[in-house]
C-alpha positions in Angstrom: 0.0 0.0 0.0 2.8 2.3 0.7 4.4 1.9 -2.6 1.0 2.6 -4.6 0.8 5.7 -1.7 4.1 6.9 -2.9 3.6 6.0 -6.6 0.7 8.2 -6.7 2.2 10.9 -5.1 5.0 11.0 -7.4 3.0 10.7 -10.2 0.6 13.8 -8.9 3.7 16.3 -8.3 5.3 15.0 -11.4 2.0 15.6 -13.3 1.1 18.9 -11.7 4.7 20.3 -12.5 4.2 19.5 -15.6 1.0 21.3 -16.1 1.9 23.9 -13.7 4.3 24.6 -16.7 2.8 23.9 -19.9 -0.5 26.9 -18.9 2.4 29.2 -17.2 3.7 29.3 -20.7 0.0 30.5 -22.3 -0.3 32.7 -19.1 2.7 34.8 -19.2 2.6 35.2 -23.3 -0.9 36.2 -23.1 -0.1 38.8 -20.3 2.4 39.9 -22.0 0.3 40.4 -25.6 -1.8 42.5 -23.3 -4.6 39.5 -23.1 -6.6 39.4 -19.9 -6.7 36.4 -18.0 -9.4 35.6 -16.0 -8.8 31.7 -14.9 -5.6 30.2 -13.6 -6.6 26.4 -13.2 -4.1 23.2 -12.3 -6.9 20.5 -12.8 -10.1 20.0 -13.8 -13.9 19.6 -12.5 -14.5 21.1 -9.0 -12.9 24.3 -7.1 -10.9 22.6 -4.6 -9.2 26.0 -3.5 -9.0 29.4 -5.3 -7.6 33.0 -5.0 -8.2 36.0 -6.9 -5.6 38.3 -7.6 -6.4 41.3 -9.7 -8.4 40.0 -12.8 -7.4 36.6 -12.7 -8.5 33.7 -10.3 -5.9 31.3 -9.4 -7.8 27.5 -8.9 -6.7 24.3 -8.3 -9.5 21.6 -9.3 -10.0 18.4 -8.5 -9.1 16.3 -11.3 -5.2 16.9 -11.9 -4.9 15.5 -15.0 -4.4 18.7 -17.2 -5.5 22.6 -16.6 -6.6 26.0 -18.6 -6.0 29.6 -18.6 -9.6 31.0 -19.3 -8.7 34.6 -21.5 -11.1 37.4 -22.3 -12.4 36.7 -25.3 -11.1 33.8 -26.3 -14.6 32.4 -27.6 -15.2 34.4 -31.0 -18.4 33.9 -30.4 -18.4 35.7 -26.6 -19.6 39.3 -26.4 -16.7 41.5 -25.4 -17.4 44.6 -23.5 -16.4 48.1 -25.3 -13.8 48.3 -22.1 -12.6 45.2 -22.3 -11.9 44.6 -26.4 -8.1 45.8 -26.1 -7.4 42.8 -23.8 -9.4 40.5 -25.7 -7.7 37.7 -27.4 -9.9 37.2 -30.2 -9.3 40.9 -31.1 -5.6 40.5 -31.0 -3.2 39.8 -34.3 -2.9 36.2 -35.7 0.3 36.3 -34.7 0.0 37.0 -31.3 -2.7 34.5 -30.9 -0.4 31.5 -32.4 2.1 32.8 -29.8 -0.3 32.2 -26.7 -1.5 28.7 -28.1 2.2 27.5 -29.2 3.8 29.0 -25.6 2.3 25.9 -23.4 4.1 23.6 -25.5 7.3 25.7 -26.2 7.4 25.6 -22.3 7.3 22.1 -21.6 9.5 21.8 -24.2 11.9 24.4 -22.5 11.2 22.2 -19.1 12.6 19.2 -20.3 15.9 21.0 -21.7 16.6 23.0 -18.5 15.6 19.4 -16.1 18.0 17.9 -18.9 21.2 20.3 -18.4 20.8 20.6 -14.8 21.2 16.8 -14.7 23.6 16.3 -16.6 25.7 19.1 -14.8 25.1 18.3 -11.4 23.8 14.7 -11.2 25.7 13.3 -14.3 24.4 10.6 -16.6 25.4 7.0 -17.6 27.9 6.8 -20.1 28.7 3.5 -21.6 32.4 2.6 -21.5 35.0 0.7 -23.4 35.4 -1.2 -20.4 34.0 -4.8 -19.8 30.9 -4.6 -17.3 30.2 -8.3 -17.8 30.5 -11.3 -20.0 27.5 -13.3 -20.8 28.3 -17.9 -20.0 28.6 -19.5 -23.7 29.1 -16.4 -26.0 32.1 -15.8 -27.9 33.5 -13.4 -26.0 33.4 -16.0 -23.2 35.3 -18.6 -25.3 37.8 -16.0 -26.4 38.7 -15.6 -22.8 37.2 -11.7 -22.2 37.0 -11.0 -18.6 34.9 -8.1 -16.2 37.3 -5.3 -16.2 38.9 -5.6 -19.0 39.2 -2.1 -21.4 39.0 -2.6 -25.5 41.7 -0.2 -26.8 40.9 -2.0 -30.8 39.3 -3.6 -33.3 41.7 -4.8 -36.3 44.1 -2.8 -35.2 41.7 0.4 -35.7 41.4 2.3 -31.9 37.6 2.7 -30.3 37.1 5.2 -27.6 33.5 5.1 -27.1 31.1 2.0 -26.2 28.9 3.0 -29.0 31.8 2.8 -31.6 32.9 -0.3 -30.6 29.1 -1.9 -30.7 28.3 -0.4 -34.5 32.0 -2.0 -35.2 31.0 -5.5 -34.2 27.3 -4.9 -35.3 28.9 -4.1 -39.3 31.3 -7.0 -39.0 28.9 -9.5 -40.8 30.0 -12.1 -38.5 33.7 -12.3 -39.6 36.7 -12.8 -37.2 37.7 -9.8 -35.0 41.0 -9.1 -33.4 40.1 -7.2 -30.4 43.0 -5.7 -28.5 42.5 -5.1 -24.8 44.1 -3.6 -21.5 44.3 -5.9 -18.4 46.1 -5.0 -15.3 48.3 -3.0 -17.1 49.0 -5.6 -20.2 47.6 -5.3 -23.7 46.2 -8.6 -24.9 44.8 -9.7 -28.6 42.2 -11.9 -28.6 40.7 -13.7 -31.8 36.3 -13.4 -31.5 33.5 -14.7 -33.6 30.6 -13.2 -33.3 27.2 -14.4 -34.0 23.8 -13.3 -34.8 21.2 -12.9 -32.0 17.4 -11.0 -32.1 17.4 -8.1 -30.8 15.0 -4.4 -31.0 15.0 -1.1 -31.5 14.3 1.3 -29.4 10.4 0.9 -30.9 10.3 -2.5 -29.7 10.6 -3.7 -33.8 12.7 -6.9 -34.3 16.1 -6.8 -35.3 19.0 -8.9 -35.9 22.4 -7.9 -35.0 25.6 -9.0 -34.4 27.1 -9.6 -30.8 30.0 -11.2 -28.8 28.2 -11.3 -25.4 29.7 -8.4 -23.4 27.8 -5.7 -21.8 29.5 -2.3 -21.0 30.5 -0.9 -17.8 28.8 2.2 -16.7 30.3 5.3 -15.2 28.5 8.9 -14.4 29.7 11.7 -16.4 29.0 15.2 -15.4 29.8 18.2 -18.1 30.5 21.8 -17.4 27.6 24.3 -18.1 28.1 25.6 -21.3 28.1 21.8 -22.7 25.0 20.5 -20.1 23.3 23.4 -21.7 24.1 22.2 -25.3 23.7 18.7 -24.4 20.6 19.8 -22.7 18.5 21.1 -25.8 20.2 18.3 -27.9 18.5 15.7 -25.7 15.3 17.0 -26.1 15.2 17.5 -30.0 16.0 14.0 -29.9 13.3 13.0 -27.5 10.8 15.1 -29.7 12.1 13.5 -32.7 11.8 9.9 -31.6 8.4 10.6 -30.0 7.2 11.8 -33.5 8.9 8.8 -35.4 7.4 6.3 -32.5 3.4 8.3 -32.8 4.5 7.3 -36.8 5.1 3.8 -36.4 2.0 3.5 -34.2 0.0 4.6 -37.1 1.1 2.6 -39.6 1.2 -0.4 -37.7 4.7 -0.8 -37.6 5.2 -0.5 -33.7 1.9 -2.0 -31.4 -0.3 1.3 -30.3 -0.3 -1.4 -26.9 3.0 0.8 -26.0 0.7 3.5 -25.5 0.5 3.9 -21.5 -2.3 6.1 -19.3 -2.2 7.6 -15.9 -1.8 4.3 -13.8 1.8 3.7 -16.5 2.8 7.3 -15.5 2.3 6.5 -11.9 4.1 2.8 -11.9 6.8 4.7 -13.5 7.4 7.8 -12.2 6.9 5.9 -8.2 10.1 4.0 -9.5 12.5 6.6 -10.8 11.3 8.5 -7.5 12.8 5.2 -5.1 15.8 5.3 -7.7 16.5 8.9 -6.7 15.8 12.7 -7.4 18.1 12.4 -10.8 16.2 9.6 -12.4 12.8 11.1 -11.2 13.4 14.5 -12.9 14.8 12.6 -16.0 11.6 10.8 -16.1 9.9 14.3 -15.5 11.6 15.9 -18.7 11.0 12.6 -21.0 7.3 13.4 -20.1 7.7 16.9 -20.6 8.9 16.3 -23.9 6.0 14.1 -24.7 3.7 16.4 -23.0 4.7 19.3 -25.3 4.9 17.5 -28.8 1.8 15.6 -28.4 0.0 18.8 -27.8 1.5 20.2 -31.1 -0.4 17.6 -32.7 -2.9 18.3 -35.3 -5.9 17.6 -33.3 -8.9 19.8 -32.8 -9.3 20.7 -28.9 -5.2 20.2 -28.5 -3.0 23.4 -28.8 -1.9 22.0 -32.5 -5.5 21.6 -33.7 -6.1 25.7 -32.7 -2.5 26.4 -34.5 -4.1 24.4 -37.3 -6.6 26.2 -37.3 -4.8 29.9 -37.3 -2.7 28.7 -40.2 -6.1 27.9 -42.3 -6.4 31.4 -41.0 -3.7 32.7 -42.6 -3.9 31.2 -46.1 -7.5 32.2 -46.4 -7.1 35.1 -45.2 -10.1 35.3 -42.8 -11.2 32.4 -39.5 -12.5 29.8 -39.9 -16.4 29.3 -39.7 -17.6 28.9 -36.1 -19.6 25.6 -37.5 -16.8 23.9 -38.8 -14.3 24.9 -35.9 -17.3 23.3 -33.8 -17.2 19.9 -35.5 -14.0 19.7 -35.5 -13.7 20.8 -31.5 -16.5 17.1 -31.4 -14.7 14.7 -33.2 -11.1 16.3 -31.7 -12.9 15.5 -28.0 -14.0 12.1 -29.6 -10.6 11.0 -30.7 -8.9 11.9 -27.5 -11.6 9.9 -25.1 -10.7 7.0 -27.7 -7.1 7.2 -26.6 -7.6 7.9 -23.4 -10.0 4.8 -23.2 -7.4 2.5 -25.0 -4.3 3.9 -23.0 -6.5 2.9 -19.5 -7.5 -0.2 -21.0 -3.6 -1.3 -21.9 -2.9 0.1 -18.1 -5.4 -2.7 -16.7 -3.6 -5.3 -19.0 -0.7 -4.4 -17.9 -1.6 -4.7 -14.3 -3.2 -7.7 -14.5 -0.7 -9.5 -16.8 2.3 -8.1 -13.9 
């Protein structure tokens, strides 16, 4: 009970972070466009607490999975007071609007690089080595006499400094004969290894055959200065954001299983875990989901901050908005496609729960 207790708490404060984020982002672009703001909200449903301060009401609800900044104006079909139409958003530039809308993703976007830098600078992260972590029983490596410890300088006589040069070396090697060269105690060694072919998968879960010897890698935490956990930082996320757009991809044309897809009770299971392993694997978690968080939203879909960018470019190339009616149908079968996801990514939760 304790551990579902803590799961969910993790999950909550992860989660509310997160959204915290994601509507200070349409909140402070708004303000700043000279939009008023009437509604602060983490969470939907019920006013479990709230405080007014100036024009806008700050509200937590009761259902913490999302929130909304409420602006003046921001139905085109609401009637705006004479007083009120300079901070109306509806009244303000195309451009300005896209700014608000795209600002809650930008943010969480900005979250996960600044969670990502800060980690790498002060907690470090794992960096695969040269150096021999382990040596899987009956592999060639084993049979070529490869021990724990042991550091690969080469590979043919051709130096490899990093674990992932050495892996896409043996990987490309078609299964021919290898001369690796290696340092133990102080003593370089070279050993003759065959390797062989063994299923593996991609970081989509897709099958894929590859070459191995049967070593796994030692680890070791590297932290980096500022300047680079700043670089490294936004690098990360682009390609976080990237892989989440080629995985959403796959899922619809069938080449990955949409079961991946995971709901709140995943997010909970997960984020209770990295939270035992420590703060650095929690808030790594955090910015993954951040990243998620912010291109998901950028999506296409009616409802979602990309479906109202969507629409604003229609905007643009027509030169005039788009019909109340057809933004309205739209808004319905946005609503309906997300309750369909939301549906399947509970149901594969239960599944998941049941099956573990």
């Amino acid at each position: 009970m304790g551990d579902v207790i803590y799961a969910g708490v993790s999950a909550v404060l992860g989660l509310g972070i997160l959204i915290v984020i994601h509507e200070l982002g349409h909140f402070l672009v708004a303000k700043k466009a000279g939009v008023g703001v009437l509604t602060f909200s983490v969470g939907f449903g019920p006013k479990l607490w709230g405080r007014r301060i100036n024009e806008t009401e700050y509200v937590i609800s009761s259902f913490p999975l999302g929130g909304y900044v409420k602006m003046v104006g921001e139905d085109p079909e609401e009637e705006v007071k004479e007083i009120d139409i300079s901070k109306s958003f509806s009244h303000k530039s195309l451009g300005a609007r896209a700014a608000i809308v795209g600002a809650g993703p930008l943010f969480n976007l900005l979250l996960a690089a600044v969670i990502f830098s800060a980690t790498f600078m002060w907690v470090g992260v794992p960096a695969l080595t040269t150096r021999v972590g382990s040596v899987e029983a009956d592999t060639p490596a084993a049979k070529a006499g490869l021990q724990k410890g042991d550091r690969i300088l080469a590979i043919d006589g051709e130096g490899v400094e990093k674990w992932e040069e050495l892996s896409e070396r043996i990987k490309a090697s078609g299964g021919r004969r290898l001369t690796l060269t290696i340092e133990r105690e102080g003593r370089r060694i070279d050993l003759q290894v065959q390797p062989v072919i063994r299923e593996g998968k991609t970081v989509f879960g897709e099958r894929q055959d590859v070459w191995i010897i049967g070593i796994a890698s030692d680890v070791e935490m590297r932290k980096s200065d500022p300047v680079t956990a700043l670089a490294q930082g936004f690098y990360r996320t682009g390609e976080y954001a990237v892989l989440t757009v080629v995985g959403l991809f796959k899922m619809i044309t069938g080449t990955v299983s949409p079961k991946n897809i995971g709901g709140p009770l995943m997010i909970a299971q997960v984020a209770g875990q990295q939270a035992q392993e420590g703060l650095g694997s929690f808030f790594f978690f955090l910015a993954l989901l951040s990243v998620n968080l912010g291109v998901l939203n950028l999506l296409p879909i009616p409802v979602l901050d990309g479906g109202h960018l969507f629409f604003f470019l229609m905007e643009w190339l027509i030169g005039r908005p788009v019909e109340i009616k057809y933004r309205e149908r739209a808004q319905q079968i946005g609503i309906f496609i997300l309750i369909l996801i939301m549906m399947y990514a509970f149901y594969n939760d239960v599944t998941r729960f049941f099956e573990g």
